[in-house]
C-alpha positions in Angstrom: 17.3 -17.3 57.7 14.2 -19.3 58.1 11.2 -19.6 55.5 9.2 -16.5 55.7 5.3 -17.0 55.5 2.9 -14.4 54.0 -0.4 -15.1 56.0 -3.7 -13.1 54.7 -6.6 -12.6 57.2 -10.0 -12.8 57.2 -11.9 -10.5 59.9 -15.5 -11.7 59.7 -18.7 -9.8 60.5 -22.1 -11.2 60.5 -20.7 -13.6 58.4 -18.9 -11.1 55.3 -15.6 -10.2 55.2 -14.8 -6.5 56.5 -11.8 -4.0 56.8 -11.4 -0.8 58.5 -8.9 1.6 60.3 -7.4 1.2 63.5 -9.9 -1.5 63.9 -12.6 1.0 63.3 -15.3 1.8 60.3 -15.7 -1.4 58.9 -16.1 -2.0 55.0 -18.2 -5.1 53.6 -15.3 -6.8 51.6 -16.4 -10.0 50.3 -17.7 -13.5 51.2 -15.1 -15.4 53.8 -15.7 -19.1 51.6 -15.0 -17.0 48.3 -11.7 -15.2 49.6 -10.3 -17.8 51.7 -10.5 -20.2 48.2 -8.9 -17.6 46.1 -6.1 -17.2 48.7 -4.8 -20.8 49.0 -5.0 -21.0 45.3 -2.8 -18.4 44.3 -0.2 -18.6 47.2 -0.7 -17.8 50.4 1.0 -20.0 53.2 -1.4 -20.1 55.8 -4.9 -18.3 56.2 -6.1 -16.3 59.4 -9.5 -16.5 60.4 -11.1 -13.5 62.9 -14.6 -13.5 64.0 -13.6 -10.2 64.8 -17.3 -9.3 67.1 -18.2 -12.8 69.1 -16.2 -11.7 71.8 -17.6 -8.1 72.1 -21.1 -9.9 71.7 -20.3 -12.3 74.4 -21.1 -15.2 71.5 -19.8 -18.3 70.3 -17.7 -17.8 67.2 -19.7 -18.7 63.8 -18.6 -22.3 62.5 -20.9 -22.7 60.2 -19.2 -20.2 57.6 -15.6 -21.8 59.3 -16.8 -25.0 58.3 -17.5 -24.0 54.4 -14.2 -21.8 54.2 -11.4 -24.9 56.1 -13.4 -27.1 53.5 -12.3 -25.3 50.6 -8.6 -24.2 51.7 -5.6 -26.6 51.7 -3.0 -24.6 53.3 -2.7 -24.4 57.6 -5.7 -22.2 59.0 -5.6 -20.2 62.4 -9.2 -19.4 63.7 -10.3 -16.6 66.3 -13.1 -15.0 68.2 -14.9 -15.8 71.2 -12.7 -18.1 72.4 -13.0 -18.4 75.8 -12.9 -22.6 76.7 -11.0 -26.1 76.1 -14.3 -26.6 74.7 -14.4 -23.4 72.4 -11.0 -24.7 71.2 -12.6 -28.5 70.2 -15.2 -26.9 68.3 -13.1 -24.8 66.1 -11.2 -27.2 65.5 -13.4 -30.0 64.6 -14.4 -28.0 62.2 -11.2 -27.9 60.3 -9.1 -25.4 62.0 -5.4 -26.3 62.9 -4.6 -24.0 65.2 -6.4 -21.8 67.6 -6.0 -18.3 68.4 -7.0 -16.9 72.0 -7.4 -12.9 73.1 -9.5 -11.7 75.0 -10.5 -15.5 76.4 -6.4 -15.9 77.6 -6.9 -12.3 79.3 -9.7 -13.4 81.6 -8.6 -16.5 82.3 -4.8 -17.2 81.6 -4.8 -21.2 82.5 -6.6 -21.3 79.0 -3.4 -20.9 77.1 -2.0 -23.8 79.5 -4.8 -26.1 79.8 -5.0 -25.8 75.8 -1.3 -26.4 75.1 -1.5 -29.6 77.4 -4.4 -31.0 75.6 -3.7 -30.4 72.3 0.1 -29.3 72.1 1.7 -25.9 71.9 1.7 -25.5 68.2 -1.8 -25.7 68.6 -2.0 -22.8 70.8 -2.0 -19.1 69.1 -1.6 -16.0 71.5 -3.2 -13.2 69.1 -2.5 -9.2 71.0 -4.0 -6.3 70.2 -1.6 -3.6 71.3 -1.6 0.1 71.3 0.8 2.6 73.1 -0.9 4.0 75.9 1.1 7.2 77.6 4.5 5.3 76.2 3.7 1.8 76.9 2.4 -0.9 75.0 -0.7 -1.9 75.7 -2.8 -4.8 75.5 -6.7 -4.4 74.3 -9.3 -6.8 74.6 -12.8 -7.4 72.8 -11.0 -6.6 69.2 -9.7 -3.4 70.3 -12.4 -1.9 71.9 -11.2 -2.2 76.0 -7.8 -1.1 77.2 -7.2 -3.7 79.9 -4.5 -1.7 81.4 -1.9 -4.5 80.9 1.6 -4.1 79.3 1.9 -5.7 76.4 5.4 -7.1 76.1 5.4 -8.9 79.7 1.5 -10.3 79.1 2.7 -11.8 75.5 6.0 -13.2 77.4 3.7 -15.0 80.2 1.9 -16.5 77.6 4.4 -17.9 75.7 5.4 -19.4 79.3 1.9 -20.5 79.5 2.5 -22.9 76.5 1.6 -20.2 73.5 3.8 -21.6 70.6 3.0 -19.0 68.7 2.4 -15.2 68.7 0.6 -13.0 66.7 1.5 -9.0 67.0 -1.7 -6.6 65.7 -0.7 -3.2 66.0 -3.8 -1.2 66.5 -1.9 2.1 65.7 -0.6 0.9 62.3 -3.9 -1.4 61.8 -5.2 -0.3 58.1 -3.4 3.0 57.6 -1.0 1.3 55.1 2.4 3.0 55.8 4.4 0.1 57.6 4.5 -2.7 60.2 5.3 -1.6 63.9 8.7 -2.5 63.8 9.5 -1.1 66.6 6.5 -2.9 69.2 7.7 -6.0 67.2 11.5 -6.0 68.0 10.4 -6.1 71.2 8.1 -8.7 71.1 10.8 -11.1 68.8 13.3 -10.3 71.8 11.0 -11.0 74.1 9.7 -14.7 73.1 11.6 -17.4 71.3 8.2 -18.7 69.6 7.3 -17.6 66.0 6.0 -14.2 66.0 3.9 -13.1 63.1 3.1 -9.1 62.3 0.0 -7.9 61.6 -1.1 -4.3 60.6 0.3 -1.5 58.9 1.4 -3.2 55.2 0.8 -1.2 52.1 3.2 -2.2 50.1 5.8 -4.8 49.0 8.4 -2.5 50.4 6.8 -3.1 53.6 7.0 -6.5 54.0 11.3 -6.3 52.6 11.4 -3.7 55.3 9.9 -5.9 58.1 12.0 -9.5 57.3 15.0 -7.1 56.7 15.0 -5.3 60.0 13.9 -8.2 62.3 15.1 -11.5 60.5 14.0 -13.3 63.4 10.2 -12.1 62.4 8.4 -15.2 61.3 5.5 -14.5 59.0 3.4 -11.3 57.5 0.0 -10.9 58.2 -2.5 -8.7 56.2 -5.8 -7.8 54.9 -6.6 -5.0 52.8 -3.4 -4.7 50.9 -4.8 -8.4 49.8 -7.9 -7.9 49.7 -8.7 -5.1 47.5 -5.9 -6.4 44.9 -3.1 -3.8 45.7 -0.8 -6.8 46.0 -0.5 -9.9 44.5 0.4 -12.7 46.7 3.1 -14.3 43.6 4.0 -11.0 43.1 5.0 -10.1 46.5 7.0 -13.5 47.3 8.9 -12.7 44.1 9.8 -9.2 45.3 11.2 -10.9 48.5 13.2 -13.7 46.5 14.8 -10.7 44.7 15.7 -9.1 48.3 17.2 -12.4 49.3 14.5 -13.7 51.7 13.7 -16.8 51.5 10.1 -17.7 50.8 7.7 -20.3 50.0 7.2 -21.1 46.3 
């Protein structure tokens, strides 16, 4: 079984971390610089980083705050938002990003993903998709969550992994927030579809979750979340402990 990575996220507004449900009403949380520090000092294997409204504000994503929180971490950090160029993509990660994660950007103009992967490698390139069922289909949503783009889900996040996407991350908007368990059902699919990592985001509320989700899809590669984190209800050392007692293999 490979190494299982516990991945917090940061979804930034106006420049302040925030958390809601089903990617709606959206709580102040704390400052990005502050959290992001106290996460790759107690743990965490990687750090996700959403400007979760430059898309839907047709913006550039913020990298002033980027700059300040990459400057302060020293574990692997995945940026978002408004991503939408090969340029985009230099700027985010000239300011300390390692990898780059493309939505809504990929979904207007595929060849992104490719043109991306070619310059600056496929582990580089992050494929992040919002998905909800829509009338028994997965679904993919663009402009963080707000626009159903009519496109199924599990074939989209297959072409892009075609397209050079090494890596895939899952956010179920139906479980986003509510706290009662990963999708593991959207995300057997996806892990049978794709032989890139795939990381799961939304539904954790518990340690239990996370056993639950490496148990039932050991090919799963990581566990993203926020508010679980966030507001303290789980400890990062505690949680990796847990999973050591379950036999999965994590990162000390």
């Amino acid at each position: 079984m490979i190494t299982k990575r516990i991945i917090p996220c940061l979804d930034v507004k106006d420049g302040r971390v925030v958390k809601g449900v089903n990617f709606k009403n959206l709580n102040d949380v704390s400052s990005p610089v502050e959290l992001g520090k106290f996460y790759s000092d107690c743990g965490a294997d990687e750090l996700v980083f959403y400007d979760i409204t430059a898309s839907s504000d047709g913006r550039q994503l913020f990298t002033d705050i980027l700059k300040e929180v990459a400057s302060n971490i020293f574990i692997p950090l995945t940026v978002g938002g408004g991503i939408n160029t090969i340029e985009d993509f230099d700027r985010v990660l000239k300011c300390g990003a390692d990898k780059v994660s493309v939505n809504s950007g990929a979904i207007k103009n595929p060849n992104l993903i490719s043109e991306a992967a070619k310059k600056y490698g496929n582990q580089c390139v992050v494929i992040s998709a919002d998905v909800k069922r829509v009338d028994g289909e997965f679904r993919v949503f663009a402009k963080g969550g707000r626009e159903d783009t009519g496109i199924e889900a599990i074939s989209w996040i297959r072409k892009c992994v075609e397209l050079g996407a090494g890596e895939v991350v899952v956010n179920s908007i139906d479980t986003d927030g509510v706290k009662k368990g990963f999708d593991i059902e959207m995300l057997k699919a996806v892990c049978e579809a794709v032989n890139v990592p795939v990381i799961a985001s939304g539904g954790a509320g518990s340690k239990q979750d996370f056993v639950k989700l490496f148990k039932e899809i050991p090919d799963i590669d990581a566990g993203l979340a926020a508010s679980i984190f966030h507001f303290g209800e789980v400890e990062i050392a505690d949680l990796k402990k847990t999973l050591k007692e379950n036999n999965i293999i994590v990162r000390s």
